[in-house]
N, C-alpha and C positions, 0 to 999 in steps of 0.2 A: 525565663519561661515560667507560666504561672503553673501550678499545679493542683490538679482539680482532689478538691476536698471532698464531693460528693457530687457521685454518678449518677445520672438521672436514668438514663436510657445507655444502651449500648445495642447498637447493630451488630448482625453479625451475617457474613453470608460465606459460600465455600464455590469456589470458582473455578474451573478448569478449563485448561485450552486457551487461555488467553483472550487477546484480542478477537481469535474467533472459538471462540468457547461458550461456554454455558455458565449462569452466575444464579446461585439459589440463595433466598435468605435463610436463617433457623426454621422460622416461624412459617414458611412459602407461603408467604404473601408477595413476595418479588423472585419470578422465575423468568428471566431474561437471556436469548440467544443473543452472543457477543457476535459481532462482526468488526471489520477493520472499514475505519472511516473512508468514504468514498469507495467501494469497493464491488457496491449493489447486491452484495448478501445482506439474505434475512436476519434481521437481530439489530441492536443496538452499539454504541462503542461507549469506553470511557467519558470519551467529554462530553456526550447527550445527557447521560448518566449523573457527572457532577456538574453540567450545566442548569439540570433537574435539580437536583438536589439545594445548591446555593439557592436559584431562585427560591423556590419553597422557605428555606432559613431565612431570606430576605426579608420575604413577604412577612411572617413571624414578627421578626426584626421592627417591622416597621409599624406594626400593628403595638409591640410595646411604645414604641416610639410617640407615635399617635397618643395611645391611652395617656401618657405621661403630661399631654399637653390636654388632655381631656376632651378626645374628640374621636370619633371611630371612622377609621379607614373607608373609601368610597367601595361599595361593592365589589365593583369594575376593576379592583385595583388587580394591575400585572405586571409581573416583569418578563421582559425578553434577555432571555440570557442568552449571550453567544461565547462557547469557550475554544481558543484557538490551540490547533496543534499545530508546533512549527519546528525550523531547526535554526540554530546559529551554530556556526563553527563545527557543525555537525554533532552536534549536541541537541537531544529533545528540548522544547520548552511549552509551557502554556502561558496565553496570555487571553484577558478575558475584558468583556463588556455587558452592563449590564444600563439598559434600558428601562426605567420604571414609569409605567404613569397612573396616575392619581389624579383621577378626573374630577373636577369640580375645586381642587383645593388649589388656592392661590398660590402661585408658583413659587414665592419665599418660602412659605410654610412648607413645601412638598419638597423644595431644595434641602431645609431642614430636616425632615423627616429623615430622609435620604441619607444625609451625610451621621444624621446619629443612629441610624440604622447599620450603616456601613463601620462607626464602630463596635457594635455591639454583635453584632452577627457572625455565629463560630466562625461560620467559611470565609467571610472578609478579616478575622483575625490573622487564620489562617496561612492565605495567602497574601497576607498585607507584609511587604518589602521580600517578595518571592517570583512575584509575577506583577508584571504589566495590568490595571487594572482601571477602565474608563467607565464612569457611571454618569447619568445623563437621567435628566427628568425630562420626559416625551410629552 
């Protein structure tokens, strides 16, 4: 496991209640009512939350990626994150899918992007050989 030499950023929030609880950052810039996935309370759940989050690292991701080959990202670019909560053997798990498209750039290149985007991106480090993970250029 690598360990990090210097810290750029650190998050920080204070959460209570759980799944349906309340999640503040230090800085309350993210004040968000927790709810439990499918449940029709107001608020959000974990996997919205790090579905969010990945994508945003993605996009990052790919924008180095891009600059490396000397080209700047299409405006339009998005990803659709989908992150799953499941059970096996009655055990939690996640498993996730991430939809990217990059419109205008020739689909080798946007393959590429993608896949060296995927390894350089904390949250696809992350969860790379932990979870189930399909990535797909749309």
């Amino acid at each position: 496991m690598a360990k990090i030499e210097n810290v750029l950023y650190t998050g920080k929030t204070h959460t209570t209640g759980g799944r349906d609880g309340f999640a503040r950052s230090d800085d309350t810039q993210l004040e968000v009512k927790l709810s439990p996935p499918g449940s029709g309370k107001p608020g959000t759940n974990p996997e919205q939350l790090f579905a969010a989050g990945w994508s945003a690292c993605f996009i990052g991701a790919m924008t180095k990626a891009a600059g490396k080959r000397k080209i700047t990202l299409p405006v339009d670019t998005a990803v659709d994150a989908e992150v799953d909560l499941g059970t096996a053997d009655g055990t939690y798990f996640l498993q996730a899918r991430l939809a990217v498209s990059l419109p205008g750039l020739d689909s080798k290149l946007a393959r590429s992007i993608v896949d060296d985007a995927h390894q350089t991106c904390p949250y696809s480090k992350a969860t790379r050989g932990n979870i189930d993970v399909v990535l797909t250029v749309v």
